[in-house]
N, C-alpha and C positions, 0 to 999 in steps of 0.2 A: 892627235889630229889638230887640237889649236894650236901646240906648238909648231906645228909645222905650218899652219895658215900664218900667224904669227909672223913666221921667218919670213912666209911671203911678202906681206903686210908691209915691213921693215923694210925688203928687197923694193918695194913700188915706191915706198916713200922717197928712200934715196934715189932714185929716179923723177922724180916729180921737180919741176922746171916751173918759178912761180917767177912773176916779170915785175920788175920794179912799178909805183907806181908812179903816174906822173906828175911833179911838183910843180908847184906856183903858175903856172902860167894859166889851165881848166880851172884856177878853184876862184872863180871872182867872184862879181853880184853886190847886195846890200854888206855881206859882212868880208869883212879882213881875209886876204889871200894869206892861209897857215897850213902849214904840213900834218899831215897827224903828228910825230914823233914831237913838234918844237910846241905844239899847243896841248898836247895830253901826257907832258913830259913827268917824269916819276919825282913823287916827294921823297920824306923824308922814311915815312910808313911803308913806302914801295906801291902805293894805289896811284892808279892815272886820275890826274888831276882837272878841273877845268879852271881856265881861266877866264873870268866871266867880267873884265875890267871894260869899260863901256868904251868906245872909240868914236872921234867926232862922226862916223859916218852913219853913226845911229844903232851900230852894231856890235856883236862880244865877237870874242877871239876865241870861245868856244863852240861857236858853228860856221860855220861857211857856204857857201851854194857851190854846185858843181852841174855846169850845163852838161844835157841827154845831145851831144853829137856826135856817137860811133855806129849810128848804123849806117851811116855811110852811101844810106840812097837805097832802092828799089830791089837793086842788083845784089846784095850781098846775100847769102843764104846762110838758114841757121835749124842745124839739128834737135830733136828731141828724144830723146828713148826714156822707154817706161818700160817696168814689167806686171803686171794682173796674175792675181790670183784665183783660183775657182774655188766658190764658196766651199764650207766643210759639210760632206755629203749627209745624205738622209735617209733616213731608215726606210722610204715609201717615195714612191713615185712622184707624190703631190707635197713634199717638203717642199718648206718654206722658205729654207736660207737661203735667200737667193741675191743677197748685196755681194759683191765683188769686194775681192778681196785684198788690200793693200797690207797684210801685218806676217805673208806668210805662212799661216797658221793653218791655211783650208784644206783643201784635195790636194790631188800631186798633180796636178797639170793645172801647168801657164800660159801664158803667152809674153814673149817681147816683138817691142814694138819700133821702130825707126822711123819720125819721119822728118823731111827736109821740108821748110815752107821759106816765103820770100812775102812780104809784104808789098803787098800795091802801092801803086803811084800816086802823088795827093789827089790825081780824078779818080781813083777806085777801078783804075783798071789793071785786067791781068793780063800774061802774058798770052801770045797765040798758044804754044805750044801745050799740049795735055798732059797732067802729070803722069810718073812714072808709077804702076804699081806693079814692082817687081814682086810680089807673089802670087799675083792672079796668074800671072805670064810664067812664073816657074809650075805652077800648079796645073795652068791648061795646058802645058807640054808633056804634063803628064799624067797618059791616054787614060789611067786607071782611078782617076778620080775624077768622077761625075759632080759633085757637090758644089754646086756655085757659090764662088767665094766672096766675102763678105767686102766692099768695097767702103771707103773713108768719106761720108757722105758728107758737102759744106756743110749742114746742116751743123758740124762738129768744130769748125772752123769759125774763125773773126771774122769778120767781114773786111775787116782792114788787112786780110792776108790771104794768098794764094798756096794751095799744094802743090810741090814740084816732085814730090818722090816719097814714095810709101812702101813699108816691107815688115814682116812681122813671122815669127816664127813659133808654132806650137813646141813645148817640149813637156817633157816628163821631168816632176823636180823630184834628182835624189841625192838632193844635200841638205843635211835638216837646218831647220832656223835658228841660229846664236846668234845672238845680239853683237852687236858690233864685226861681225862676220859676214853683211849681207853682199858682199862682194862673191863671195865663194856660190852663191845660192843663183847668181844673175848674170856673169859677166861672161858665160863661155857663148851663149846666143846673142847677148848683145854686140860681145866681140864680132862674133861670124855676120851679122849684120850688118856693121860698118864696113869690113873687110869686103863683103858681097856688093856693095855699094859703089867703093873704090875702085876694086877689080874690075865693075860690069857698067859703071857709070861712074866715071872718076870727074868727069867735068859737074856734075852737082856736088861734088866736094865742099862742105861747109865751113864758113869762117870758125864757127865752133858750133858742138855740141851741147846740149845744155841736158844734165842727169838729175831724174826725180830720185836724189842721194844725194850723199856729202862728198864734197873731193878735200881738203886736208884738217875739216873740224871734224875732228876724229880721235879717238884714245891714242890711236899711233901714226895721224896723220895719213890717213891711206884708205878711205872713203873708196865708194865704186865708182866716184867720177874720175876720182885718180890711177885708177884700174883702166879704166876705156882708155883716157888720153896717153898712158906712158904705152898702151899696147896698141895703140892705134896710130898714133902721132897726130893727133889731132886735136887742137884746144877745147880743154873741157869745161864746164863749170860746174857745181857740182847744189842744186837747189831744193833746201827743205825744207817740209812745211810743218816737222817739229823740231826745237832744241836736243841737238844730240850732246848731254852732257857729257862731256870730254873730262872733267876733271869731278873728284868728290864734293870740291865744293859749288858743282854748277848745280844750279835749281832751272826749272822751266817756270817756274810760278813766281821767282823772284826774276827773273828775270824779263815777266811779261810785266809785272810789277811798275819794274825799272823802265823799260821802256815805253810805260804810259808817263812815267814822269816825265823821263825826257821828251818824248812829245808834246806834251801839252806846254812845256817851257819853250819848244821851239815855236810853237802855233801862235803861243804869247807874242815873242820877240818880232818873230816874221810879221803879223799883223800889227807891229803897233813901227815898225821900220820902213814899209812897203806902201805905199797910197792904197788908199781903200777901193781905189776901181783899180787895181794894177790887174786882177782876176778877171778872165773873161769868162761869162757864162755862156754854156751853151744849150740848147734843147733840142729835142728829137723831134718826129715830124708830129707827132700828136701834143706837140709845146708844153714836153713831161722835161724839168730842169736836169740836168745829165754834168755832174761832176766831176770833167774830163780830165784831159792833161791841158791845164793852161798857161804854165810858164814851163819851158823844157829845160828844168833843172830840179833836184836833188836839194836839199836840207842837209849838211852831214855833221854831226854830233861828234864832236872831238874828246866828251865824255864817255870815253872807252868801256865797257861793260866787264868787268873785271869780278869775282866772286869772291877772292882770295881776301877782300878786303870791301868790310862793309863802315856803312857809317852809322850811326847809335839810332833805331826806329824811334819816329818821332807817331805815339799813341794818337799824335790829334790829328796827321795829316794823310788827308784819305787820298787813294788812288785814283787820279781822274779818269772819266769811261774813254777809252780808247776812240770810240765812235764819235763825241765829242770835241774832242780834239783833229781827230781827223779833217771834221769836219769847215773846223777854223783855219788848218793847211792848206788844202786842197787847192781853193782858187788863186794858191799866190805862186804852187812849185809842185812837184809831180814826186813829192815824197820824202819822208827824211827814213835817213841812215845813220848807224850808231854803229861802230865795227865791236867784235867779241874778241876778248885777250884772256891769253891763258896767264898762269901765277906767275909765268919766268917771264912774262914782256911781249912774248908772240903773239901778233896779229892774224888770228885763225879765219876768220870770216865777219859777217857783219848782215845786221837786221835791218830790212826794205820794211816797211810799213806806209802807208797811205797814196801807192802807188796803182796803177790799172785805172779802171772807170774811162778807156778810150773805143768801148766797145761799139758805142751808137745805139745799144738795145737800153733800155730803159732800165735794167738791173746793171746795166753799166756804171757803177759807183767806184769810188776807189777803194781798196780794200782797208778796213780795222784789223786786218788781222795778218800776221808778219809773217814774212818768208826768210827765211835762213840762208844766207849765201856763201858761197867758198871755194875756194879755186881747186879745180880739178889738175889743168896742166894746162904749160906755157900760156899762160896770163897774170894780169895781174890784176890784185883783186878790185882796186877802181874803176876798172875796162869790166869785170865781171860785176859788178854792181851794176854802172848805168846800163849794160846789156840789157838784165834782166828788168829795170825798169822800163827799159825803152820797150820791149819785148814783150811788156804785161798788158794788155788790155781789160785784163779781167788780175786777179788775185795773183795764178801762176801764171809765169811769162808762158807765152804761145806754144815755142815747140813743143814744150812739157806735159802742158795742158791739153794737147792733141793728139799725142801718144797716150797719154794717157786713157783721155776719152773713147780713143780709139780700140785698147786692150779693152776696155770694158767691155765693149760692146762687141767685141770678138767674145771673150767669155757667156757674155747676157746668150751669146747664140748658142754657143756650146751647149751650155745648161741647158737650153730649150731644145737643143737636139737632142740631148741625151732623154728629156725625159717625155719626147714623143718616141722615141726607141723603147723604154721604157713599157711604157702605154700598151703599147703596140705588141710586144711581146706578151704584158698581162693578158691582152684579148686572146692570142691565140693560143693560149694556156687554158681557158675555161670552155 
């Protein structure tokens, strides 16, 4: 069986369509307009290098900024899918595992989830029209099921965005969990989910996708974002919120490590290049300070994250707190990025850190804690970075984080149905 998933794997990847990124003209701001390839070009050891030679503009040659301008207006829409797990069942009625399940590992039923949202206008308004929820409307057509279906309450939603289309499918999982195989376990309902979409409402067709999964940082390049996009033709991106070590020598520990260093070096340079009021604060209505997005651009690290090649630990110098450092970014840029390279040179994806915090809610901060990005199909991963920054109000960009929310809470009911059936059956048993 994995050799033949495998072949699959192989069969998607060569298919996978990844789009140049765009050079010099996006990369401006306080530091030097550089490429990745001409500023983290390979020494003599084979490690990416940074070039850190100071330039009259106050700035290194190893960071850059890159302005947040592809969402392109009000208009544009943007998918999410997720799949929920149901907790691992219980011996008695009144068990307690009742957290949802994200690792596969639970019951044999799931749920995926689809949905389409559009962000509001800068006055916060939405659209006339009501959004779509194509499975209430498949489900009330059919006469044999009485059970009122569970609706995507804003409650689930940013306030900075509106729901255009909702759809989600119960299934039965009978393909077991292997690691780096979670494509096989998800993509036949998610498939039929965008397909039903397309087919029955093709004018909310989204500019892309965005999958809670990897699209080509992956052992064989072939991630479930790259699954949806080559079978759907729809641009994917592919967004995780752990390091999928691709290679033996990838660590997630060294390389959260590494990316508090380079943070805190970027939070340095940017604050000490930048006027000190360049930040704008903002607060919420009960004048609670709120950490937003206030310059609409990106940090990008042209110190590539490479594992194949370290440099000698230095015993005396500690790793600065993530949260700290964040916190010195924030008011000047909406996030820095450091992309991930495999041993042979390939640019597999790349870490969002101190991004979101444009919620308006008072836990609206920007995240300390990194998202993993990587192209699913026909993009390119520039475009698929600032997306997903633009896209964060909170930690995971929006679609994501609303399918996602959304599964749970289809699960959370499940559960609670089952175990008033449960219940109920003990009673008329005694």
């Amino acid at each position: 069986l994995i050799s033949e998933w495998q072949a699959v794997q192989h069969e998607i990847a060569s298919k996978v369509h990844i789009l140049d990124d765009e050079k010099g003209e996006d990369q401006v701001g306080p530091f030097p307009a550089s490429s990745l390839n001409g500023a983290a070009a390979d020494d003599n050891d084979g490690c990416a290098k940074s070039t850190s030679t100071s330039t009259s503009s106050g700035g290194s040659e190893r960071f850059y900024s890159l302005p947040l301008n592809v969402n392109g207006g009000k208009n544009d829409l943007y998918g999410g899918v997720d799949v929920s797990f149901a907790p691992a069942p219980t011996d008695d009625c009144d068990g307690q595992s009742t957290s949802i399940s994200s690792s596969n590992k639970g019951d044999d039923m799931a749920v995926a989830v689809y949905v389409i949202i559009r962000r509001k206008d800068t006055a916060g308004t939405a659209t006339a029209s009501a959004p779509i929820d194509i499975s209430s409307k498949l489900n009330n057509n059919n006469k044999s099921s009485r059970k009122e279906q569970p609706q995507l309450h804003d409650d689930i939603l940013s306030r900075n965005y509106e729901l255009i289309y909702s759809d989600y499918i119960r299934y039965e999982l009978t393909v077991p969990y292997v690691s780096t195989y979670l494509a096989f376990r998800e993509i036949d309902p998610l498939q039929k989910l965008v397909r039903r979409q397309l087919e029955q409402y093709p004018q909310y067709t989204p500019r892309a996708i965005l999958v809670d999964g990897n699209g080509i940082l992956h052992p064989r390049r072939a991630g479930i974002a790259c699954f949806l996009g080559v079978r759907t033709g729809i641009p994917t991106i592919g967004v995780g919120k752990k390091l999928c070590c691709v290679e033996e020598d990838w660590s997630s520990v060294e390389a959260e490590d590494r990316i508090c260093m380079g943070l805190n070096e970027a939070a340095g340079l940017v604050a000490s290049v930048l006027p000190a009021d360049a930040g704008v604060q903002r607060t919420d209505e009960d004048g609670a300070l709120l950490v937003g997005k206030q310059k609409d651009m990106l940090i990008v690290d042209n110190k590539t994250l490479r594992f194949d090649c370290r440099s000698s630990p230095n015993s005396d110098e500690c790793t600065p707190c993530p949260t700290e450092s964040v916190a010195k970014l924030v008011p000047f840029c909406s996030g820095y990025t450091v992309y991930l390279q495999s041993s042979s040179g390939n640019v597999l994806g790349a870490v969002l850190v101190g991004h979101g915090g444009k919620s308006g809610h008072r836990r609206g901060i920007a995240s300390a804690k990194p998202i993993y990005i990587s192209v699913g199909y026909e993009m390119s991963l520039q475009t698929a970075i600032r997306l997903c920054a633009e896209l964060s109000d909170f930690r995971i960009p929006e679609p994501v984080r609303v399918a996602d929310l959304f599964g749970r809470k289809l699960i959370r009911e499940d559960v609670s149905s089952k175990r008033i059936a449960c219940r109920t059956a003990e009673k008329g048993s005694t």
